[in-house]
N, C-alpha and C positions, 0 to 999 in steps of 0.2 A: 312589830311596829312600835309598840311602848319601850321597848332597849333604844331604838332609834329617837326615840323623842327624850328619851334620860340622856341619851350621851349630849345629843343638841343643846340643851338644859345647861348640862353642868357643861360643856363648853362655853357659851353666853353667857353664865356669871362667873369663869374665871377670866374673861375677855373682859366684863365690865369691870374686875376686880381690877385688872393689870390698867386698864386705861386709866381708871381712877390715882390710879399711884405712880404712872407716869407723866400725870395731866401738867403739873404743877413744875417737874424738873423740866418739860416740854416749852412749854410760857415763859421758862426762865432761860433758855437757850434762846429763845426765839426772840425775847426782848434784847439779848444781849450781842445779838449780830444786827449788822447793818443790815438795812434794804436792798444795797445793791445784789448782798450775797445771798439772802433770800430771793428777789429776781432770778437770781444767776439759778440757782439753785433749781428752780421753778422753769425755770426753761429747759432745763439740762433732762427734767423729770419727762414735762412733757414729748420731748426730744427722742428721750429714751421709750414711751408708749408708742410714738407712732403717731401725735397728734400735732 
């Protein structure tokens, strides 16, 4: 059970690591498209789940 709870561990902070350091190029793509193609985008996702 403690193996299982080490690897969860250090999965979830190389997860928070990774988000942390893609937060910022993230915001800056996302600033730098228009809304339509973020809609578009966002349709096409939900599209794709089945919602």
């Amino acid at each position: 059970m403690t193996a299982i709870v080490n690897t969860v561990l250090k999965k979830h902070k190389r997860a928070s690591k990774c988000l942390e350091e893609t937060e910022g190029p993230y915001i800056e793509i996302t600033h730098s498209i228009g809304q339509d193609k973020i809609r578009k985008w966002s349709d096409e996702e939900s599209e794709a789940l089945g919602l």
